[in-house]
OpenMM code with the backbone's topology and positions (N, CA, C; nanometers):
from openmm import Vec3, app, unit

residues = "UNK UNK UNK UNK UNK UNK UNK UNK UNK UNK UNK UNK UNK UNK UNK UNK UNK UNK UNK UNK UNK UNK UNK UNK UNK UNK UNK UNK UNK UNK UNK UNK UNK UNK UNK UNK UNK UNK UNK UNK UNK UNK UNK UNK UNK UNK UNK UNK UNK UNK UNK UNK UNK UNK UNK UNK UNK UNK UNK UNK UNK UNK UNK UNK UNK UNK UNK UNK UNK UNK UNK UNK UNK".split()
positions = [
    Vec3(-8.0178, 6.8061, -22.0691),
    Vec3(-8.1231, 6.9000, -22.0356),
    Vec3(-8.0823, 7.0373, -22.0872),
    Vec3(-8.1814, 7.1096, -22.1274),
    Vec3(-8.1506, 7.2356, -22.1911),
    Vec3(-8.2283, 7.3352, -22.0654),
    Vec3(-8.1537, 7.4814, -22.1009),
    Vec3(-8.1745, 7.5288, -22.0311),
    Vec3(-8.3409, 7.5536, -22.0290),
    Vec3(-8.3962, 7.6156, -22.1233),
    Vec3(-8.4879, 7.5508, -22.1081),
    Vec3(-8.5969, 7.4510, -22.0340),
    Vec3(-8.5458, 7.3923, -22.0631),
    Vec3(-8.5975, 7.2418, -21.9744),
    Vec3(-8.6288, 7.2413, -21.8559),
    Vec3(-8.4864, 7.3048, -21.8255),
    Vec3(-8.4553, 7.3271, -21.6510),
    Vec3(-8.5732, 7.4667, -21.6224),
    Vec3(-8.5522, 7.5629, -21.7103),
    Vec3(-8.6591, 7.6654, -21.6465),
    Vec3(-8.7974, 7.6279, -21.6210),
    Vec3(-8.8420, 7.4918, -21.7149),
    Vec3(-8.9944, 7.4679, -21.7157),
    Vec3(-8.9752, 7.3708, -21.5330),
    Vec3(-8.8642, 7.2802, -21.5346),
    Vec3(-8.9035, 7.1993, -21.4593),
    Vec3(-8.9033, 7.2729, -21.2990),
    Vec3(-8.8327, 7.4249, -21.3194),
    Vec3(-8.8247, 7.4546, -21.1675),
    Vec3(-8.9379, 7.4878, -21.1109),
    Vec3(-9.0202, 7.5561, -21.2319),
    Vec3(-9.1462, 7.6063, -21.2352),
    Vec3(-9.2492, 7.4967, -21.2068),
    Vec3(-9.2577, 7.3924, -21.2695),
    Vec3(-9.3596, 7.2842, -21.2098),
    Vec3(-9.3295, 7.2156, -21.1098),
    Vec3(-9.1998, 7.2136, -21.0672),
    Vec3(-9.1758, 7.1448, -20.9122),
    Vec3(-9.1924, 7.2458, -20.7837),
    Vec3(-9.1413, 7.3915, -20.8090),
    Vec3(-9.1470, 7.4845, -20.7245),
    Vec3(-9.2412, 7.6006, -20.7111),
    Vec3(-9.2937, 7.6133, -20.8292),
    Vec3(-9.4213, 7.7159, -20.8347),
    Vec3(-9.3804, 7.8795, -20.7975),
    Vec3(-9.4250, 7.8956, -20.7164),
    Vec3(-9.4374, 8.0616, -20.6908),
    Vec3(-9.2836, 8.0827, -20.5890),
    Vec3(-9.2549, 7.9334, -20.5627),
    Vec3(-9.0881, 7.9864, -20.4528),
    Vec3(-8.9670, 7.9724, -20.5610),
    Vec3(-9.0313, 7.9164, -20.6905),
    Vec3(-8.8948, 7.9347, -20.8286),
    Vec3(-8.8010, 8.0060, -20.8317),
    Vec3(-8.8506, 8.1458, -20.7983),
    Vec3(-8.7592, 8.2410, -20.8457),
    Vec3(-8.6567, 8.2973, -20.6831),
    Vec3(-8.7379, 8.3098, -20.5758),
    Vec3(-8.6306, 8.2865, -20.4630),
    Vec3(-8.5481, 8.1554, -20.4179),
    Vec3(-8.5655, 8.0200, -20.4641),
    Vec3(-8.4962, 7.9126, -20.4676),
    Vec3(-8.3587, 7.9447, -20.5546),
    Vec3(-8.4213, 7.9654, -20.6995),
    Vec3(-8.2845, 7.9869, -20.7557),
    Vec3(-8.1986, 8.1309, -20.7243),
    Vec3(-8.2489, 8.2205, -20.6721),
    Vec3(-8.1587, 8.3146, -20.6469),
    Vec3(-8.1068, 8.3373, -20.4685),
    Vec3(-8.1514, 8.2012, -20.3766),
    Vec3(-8.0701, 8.2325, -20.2852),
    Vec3(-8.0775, 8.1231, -20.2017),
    Vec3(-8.1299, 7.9635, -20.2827),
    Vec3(-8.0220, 7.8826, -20.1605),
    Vec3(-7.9273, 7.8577, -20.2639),
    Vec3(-7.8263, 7.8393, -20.1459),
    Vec3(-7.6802, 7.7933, -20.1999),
    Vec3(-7.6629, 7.6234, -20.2036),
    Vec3(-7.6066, 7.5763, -20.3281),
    Vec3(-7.5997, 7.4656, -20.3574),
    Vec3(-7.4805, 7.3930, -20.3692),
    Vec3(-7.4331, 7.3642, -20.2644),
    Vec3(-7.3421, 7.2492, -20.2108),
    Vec3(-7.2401, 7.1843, -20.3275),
    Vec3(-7.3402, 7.1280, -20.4313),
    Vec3(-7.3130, 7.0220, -20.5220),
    Vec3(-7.2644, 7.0893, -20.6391),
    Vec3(-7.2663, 7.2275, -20.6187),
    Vec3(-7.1960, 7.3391, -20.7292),
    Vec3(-7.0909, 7.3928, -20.6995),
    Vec3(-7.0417, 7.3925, -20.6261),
    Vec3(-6.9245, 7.4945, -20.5168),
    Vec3(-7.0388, 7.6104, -20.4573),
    Vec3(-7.1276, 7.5867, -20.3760),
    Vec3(-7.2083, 7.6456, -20.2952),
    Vec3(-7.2626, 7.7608, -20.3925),
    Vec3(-7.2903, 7.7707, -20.4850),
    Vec3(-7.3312, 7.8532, -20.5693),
    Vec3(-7.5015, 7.8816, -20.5651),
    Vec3(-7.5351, 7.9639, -20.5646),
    Vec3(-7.7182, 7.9048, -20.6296),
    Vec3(-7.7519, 7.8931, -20.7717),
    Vec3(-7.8414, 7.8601, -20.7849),
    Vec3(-7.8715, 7.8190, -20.9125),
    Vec3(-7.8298, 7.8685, -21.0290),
    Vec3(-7.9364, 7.9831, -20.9999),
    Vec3(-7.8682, 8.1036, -21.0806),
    Vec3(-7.7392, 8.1208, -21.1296),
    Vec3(-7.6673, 8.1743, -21.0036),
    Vec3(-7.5446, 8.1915, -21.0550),
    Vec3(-7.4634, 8.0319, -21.1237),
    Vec3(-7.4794, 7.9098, -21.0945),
    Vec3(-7.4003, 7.7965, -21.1546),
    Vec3(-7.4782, 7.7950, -21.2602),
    Vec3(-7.6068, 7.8772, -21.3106),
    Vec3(-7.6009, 7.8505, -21.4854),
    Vec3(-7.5421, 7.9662, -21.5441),
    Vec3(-7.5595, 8.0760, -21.4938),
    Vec3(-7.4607, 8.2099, -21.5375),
    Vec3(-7.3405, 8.1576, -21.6083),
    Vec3(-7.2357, 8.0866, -21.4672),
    Vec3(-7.1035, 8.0576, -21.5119),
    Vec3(-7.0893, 7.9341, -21.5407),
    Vec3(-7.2321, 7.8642, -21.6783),
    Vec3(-7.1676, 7.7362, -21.7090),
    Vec3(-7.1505, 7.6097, -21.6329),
    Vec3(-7.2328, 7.5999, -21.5886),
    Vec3(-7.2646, 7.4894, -21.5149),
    Vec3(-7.3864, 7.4330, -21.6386),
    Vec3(-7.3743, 7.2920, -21.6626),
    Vec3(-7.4825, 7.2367, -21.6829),
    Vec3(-7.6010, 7.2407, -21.6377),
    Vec3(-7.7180, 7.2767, -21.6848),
    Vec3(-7.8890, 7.2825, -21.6868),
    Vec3(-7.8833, 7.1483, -21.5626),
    Vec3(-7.8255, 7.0680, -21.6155),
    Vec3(-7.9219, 6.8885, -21.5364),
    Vec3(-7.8035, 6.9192, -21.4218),
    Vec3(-7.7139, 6.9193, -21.4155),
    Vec3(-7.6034, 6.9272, -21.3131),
    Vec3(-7.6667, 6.9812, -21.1764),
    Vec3(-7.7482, 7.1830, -21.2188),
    Vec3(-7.7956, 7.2383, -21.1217),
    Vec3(-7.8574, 7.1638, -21.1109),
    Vec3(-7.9758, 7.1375, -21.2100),
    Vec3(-8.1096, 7.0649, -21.1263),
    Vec3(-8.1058, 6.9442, -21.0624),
    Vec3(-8.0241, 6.8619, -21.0364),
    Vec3(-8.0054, 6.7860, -20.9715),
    Vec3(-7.9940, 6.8439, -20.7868),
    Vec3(-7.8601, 6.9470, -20.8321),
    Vec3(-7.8385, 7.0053, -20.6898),
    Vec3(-7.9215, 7.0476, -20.6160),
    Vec3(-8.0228, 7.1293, -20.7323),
    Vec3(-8.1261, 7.1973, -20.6381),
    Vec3(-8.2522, 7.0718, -20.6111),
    Vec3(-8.2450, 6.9346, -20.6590),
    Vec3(-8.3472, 6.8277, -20.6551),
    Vec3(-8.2658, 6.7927, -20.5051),
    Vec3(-8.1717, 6.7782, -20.4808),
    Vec3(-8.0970, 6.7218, -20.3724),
    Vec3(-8.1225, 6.8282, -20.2589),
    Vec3(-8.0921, 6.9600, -20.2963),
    Vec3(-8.0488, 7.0209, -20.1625),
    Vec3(-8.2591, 7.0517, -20.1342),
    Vec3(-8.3140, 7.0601, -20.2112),
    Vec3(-8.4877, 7.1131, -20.1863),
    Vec3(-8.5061, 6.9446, -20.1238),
    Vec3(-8.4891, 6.8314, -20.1284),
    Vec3(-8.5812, 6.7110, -20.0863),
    Vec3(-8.7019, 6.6928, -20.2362),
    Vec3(-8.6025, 6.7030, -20.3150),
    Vec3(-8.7077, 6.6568, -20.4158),
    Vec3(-8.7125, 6.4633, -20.4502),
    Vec3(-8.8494, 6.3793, -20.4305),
    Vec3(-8.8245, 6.2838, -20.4559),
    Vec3(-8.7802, 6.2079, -20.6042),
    Vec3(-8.6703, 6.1414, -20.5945),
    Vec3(-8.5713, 6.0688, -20.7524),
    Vec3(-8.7265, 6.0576, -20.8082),
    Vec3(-8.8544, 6.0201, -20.7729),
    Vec3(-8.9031, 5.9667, -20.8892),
    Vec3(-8.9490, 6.1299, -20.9734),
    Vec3(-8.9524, 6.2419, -20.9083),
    Vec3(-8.9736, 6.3543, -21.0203),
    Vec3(-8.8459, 6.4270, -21.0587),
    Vec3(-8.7329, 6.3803, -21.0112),
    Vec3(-8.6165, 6.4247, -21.0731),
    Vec3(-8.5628, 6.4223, -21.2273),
    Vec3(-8.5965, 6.2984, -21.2666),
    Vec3(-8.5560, 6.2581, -21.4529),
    Vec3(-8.6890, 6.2969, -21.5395),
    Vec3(-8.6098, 6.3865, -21.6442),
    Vec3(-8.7052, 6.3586, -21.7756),
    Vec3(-8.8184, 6.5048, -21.7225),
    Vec3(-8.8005, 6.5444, -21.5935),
    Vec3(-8.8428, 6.7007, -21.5613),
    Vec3(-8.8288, 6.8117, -21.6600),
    Vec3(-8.9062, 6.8577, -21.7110),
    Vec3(-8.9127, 6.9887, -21.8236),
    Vec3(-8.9325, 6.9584, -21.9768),
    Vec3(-8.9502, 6.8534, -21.9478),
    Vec3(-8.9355, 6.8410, -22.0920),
    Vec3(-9.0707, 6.8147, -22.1279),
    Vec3(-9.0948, 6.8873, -22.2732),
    Vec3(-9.1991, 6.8903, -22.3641),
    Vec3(-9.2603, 6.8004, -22.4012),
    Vec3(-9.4018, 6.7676, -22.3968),
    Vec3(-9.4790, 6.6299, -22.4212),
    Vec3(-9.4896, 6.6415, -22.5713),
    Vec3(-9.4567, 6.4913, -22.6336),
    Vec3(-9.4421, 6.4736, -22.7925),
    Vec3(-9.5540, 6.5622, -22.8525),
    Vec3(-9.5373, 6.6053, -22.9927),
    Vec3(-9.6324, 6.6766, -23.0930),
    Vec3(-9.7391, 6.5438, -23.1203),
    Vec3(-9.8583, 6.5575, -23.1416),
    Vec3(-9.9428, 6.4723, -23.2020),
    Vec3(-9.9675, 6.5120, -23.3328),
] * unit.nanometer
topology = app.Topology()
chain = topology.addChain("A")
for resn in residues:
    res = topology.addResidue(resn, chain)
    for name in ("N", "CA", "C"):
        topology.addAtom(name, app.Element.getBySymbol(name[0]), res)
């Protein structure tokens, strides 16, 4: 997952709470970091989004393949 990716998918799973999700819950599955900061310092794109799919109650079936761009026709 590119970062990228991850910015589209926080946005279609989280909407208008995107931008306070990633800047202030803390995520367990990072060394309690939030989002934000575990992509700052290099954390993998899919790594966070997982954490933040885990620590929000996001269901596995919209977890994979999230952000990403529908093929060119």
């Amino acid at each position: 997952m590119r970062r990228s990716e991850f910015e589209r998918a926080v946005v279609a799973e989280f909407g208008s709470r995107a931008p306070a999700l990633l800047a202030d819950l803390a995520l367990p599955a990072v060394g309690d970091l939030t989002a934000a900061q575990a992509i700052d310092r290099g954390v993998a794109p899919r790594e966070v989004w997982m954490a933040l799919c885990e620590e929000a109650d996001v269901p596995p079936s919209r977890r994979h393949g999230a952000g990403r761009l529908e093929p060119r026709h």
